[in-house]
N, C-alpha and C positions, 0 to 999 in steps of 0.2 A: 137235506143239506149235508147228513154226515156221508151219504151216499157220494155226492158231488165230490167235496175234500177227498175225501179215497180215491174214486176215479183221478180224480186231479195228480195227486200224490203219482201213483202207478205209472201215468203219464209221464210224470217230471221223472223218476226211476227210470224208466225206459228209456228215454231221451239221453239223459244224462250217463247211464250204464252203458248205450251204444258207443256215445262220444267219446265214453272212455278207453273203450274195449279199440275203438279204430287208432285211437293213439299211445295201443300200447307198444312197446320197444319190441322189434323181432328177434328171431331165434338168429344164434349162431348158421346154423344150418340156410335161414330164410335167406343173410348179409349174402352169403356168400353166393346163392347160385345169383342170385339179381344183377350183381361188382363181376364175380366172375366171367372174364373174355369178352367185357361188354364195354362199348361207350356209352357214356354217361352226360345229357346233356343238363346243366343247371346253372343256379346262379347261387350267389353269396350274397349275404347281406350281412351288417356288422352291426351290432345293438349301441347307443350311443354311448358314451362316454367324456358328459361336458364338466369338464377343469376334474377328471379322475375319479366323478361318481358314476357309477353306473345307473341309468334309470330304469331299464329291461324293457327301452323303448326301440325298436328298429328304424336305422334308416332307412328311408325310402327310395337311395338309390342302389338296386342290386347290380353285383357285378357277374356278366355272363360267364362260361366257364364249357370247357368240353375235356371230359376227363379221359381214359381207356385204363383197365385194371387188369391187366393181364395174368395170366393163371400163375406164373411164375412169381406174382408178387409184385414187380415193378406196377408202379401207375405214371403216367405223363399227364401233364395238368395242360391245357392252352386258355390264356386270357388275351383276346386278342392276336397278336403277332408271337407274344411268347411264347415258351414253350417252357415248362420243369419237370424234372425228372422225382421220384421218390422210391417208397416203397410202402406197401399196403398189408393189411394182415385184420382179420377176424378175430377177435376172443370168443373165450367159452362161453360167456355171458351177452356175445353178440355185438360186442361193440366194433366198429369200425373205426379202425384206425390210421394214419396218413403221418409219413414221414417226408417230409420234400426238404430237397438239398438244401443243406444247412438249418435247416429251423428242428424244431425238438416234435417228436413226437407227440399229436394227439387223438385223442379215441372217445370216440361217443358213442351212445346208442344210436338205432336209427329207427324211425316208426315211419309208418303209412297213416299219410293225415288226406282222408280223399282220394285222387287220383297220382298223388307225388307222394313222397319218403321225404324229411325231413332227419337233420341229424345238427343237433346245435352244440359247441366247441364251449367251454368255461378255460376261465382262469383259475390260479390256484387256491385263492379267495372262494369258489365256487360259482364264480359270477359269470353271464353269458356274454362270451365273446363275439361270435358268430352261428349265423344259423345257414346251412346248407339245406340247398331244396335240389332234389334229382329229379327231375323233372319228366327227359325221356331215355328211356334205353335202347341201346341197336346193339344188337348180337354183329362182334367182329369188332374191330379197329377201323370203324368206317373213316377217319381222316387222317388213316396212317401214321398214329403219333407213335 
């Protein structure tokens, strides 16, 4: 029996140590060649916020999104028909960061969960705002934004 427990144990260790290690946050170096000169297609999704508590539940409706990160720094955001302009940048600590006209700057980690990169945005609270899923990449400005 103490044979099994142990077995078991190592198993759950394993499992659990993979899980971890796939969702840890990338290097500086990693953000940048993935964003750099690429499009970017994904969605957004916004965690709820009913009468101003946060529950750290997501809604279920994501909104599409086609980014481009051009090496110079600008990014162009389209949702639908629009289009927004910003500016983008890496820290040393790897976080990805988004400035789009008029809104303030924010920066998050971004990890590989599977076959996407996820990157989720908090308030100053520390509470989850949004989670960004990057879905696919295409080397170039494939829709010319």
């Amino acid at each position: 029996m103490k044979y099994l427990n142990n077995a078991f144990l190592l198993l759950f260790l394993c499992v659990s140590g993979s899980h971890l290690l796939a969702a840890s946050n990338m290097s500086e170096d990693e953000v940048r060649k993935i964003f750099t000169g690429n499009t970017v297609e994904g969605e957004r999704r916004d965690f709820e916020d009913p009468g101003g508590g946060f529950t750290g539940k997501l809604i279920n409706f994501p909104e599409e999104f086609v980014n481009y990160y051009a090496e110079d720094g600008a990014v162009k955001k389209k949702i639908g028909e629009k289009i927004t302009t910003g500016k983008w940048r890496v820290t040393n600590s790897g976080k990805l960061c988004a400035e789009w006209k008029g809104k303030k700057e924010k920066c998050a980690p971004v990890y590989k969960d599977g076959k996407i990169y996820k990157r989720v945005t908090k308030n100053k609270k520390g509470r989850n705002l949004r989670e960004y899923r990057y879905i696919k990449f295409i080397p170039g400005n494939e829709y010319n934004l």
